[in-house]
C-alpha positions, 0 to 999 in steps of 0.5 A: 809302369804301364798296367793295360785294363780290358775295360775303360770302367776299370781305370779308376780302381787301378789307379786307387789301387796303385796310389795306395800301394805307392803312397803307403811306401812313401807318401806322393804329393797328389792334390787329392786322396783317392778312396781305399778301395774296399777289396784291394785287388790283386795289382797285376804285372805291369806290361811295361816298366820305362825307364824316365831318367838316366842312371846317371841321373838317377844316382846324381839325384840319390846323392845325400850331399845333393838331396838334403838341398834338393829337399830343404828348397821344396819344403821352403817352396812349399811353406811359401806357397801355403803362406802366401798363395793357397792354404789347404789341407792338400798343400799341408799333407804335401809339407808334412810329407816333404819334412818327413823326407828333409829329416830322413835326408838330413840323418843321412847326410849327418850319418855320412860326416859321422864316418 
């Protein structure tokens, strides 16, 4: 999505603004957390929405039978990263974040067998 701003000033609030409405969806993997802006302003329409990945692509990676993997190998990544190279209170929201998402996965893989 592309969201073009009049001044550059008003770059920084956008994107504030932007993460907190996607991270309140679903938690993103950012280093760093911005600040709630105070008056969440309005998002405008976006003046372009590309689309990055195939369809095929896209329906491949949304297969529970390939995502629940998928996830277990990032969690493992991430807890071997904290471990081993880094420990951080960024790396740390990351592997909650990246749990939350092996458990969601895993129902739904279970969901799928109980059929």
């Amino acid at each position: 999505m592309a969201y073009p701003v009049a001044n550059r000033a008003d770059i920084t609030p956008l994107e504030d603004r932007l993460y907190h409405q996607f991270n309140d969806v679903s938690p993103l993997m950012n280093g760093t957390i911005p600040a709630r802006p105070e008056a969440m302003m309005e998002l405008p329409h976006p003046a372009q929405i590309v689309q990055v990945m195939s369809d095929a692509e896209i329906a491949d990676k949304s297969d529970p039978v390939q995502r629940l993997p998928r996830q277990s190998a990032h969690y493992t990544q991430m807890v071997d990263h904290f471990l081993n190279v880094k420990i951080s209170t960024e790396i740390l929201r990351a592997i909650e974040a990246h749990f939350d998402r092996l458990q969601r996965y895993h129902k739904t893989l279970i969901k799928l067998q109980d059929k």
